[in-house]
C-alpha positions in Angstrom: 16.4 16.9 33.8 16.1 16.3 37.3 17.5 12.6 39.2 15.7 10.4 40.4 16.6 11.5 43.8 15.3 14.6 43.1 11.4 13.6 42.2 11.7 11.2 45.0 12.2 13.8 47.3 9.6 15.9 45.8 7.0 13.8 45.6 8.2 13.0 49.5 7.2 16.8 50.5 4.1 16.5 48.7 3.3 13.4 50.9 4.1 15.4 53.7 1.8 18.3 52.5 -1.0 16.0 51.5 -1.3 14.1 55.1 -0.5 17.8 56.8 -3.4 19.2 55.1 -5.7 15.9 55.9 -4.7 16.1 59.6 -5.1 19.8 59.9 -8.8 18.8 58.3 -9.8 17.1 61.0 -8.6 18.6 64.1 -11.9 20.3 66.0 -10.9 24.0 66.8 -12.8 23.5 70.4 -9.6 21.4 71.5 -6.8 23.7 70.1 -4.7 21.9 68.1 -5.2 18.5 70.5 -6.8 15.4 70.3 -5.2 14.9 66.5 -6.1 11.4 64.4 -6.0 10.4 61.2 -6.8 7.2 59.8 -6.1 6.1 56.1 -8.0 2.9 55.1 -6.4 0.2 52.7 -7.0 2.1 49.1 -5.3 5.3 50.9 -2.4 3.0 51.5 -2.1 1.7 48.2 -2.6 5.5 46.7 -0.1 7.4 49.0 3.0 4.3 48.5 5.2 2.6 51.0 4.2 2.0 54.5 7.0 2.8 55.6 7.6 6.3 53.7 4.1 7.3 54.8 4.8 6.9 58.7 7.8 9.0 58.5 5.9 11.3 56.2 3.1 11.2 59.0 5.7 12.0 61.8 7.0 15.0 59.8 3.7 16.7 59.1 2.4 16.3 62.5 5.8 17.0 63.8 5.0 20.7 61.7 1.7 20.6 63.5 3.4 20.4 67.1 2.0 16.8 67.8 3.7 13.8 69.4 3.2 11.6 66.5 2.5 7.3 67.1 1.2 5.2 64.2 -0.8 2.3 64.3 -1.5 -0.1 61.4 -4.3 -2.2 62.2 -6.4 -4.7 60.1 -5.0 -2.5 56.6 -5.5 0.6 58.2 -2.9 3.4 58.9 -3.4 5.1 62.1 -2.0 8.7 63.0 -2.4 9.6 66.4 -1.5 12.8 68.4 0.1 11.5 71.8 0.5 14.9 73.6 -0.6 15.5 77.1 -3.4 17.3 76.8 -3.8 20.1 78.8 -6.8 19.7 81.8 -9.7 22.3 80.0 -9.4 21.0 76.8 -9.2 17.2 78.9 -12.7 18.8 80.2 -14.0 20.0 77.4 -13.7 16.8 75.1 -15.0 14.7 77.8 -18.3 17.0 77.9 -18.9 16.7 74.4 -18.2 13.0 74.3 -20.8 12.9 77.3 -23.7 15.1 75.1 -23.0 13.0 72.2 -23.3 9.8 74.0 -26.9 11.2 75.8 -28.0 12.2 72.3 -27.3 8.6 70.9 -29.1 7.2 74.0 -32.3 9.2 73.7 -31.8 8.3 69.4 -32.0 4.9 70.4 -34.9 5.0 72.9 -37.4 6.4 70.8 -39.8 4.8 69.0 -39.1 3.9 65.0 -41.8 4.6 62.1 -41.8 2.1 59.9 
């Protein structure tokens, strides 16, 4: 029968697979591996077990992912952030798209509503 050391270990790499596999998820492949985040709300939290387990679990998997790992926990939510440099093209390219989606959201706005 295995210690108790031994499941809490596994279930530790399984932690570190689960929030590997959600950060991989929702990395855009425009940006290369950059621009990294995850955020896990208050029932993810409760679900996944110590705060303090999942932020070094979080560090680990985005340490497998090459990121510069910070977290944040604000108002019950867990933050994951990829702190890299980010190289000046992909820099570029992000701030395109965030300027397209903004302009999209604009004319959204502008037009008129049928009710």
């Amino acid at each position: 029968m295995p210690s108790e050391d031994e499941l809490a270990r596994r279930r530790y790499e399984k932690l570190v697979d689960r929030l590997e596999t959600l950060m991989r998820a929702g990395l855009n492949p425009m940006y290369e591996g950059y621009y990294g985040q995850l955020v896990l709300g208050r029932e993810d939290l409760t679900e996944m077990g110590e705060l303090k387990d999942l932020r070094r679990a979080a560090r680990e998997a985005g340490g497998r992912l090459g990121w510069k790992v910070a977290t944040r926990l604000v108002d019950g939510r867990l933050f994951v952030l990829d702190q890299r440099e980010v190289p000046e093209e992909i820099e570029r390219l992000a701030g395109d798209a965030t300027a397209e989606a903004v302009d999209l959201a604009r004319e959204r706005a502008s037009r008129p509503r049928l009710t």
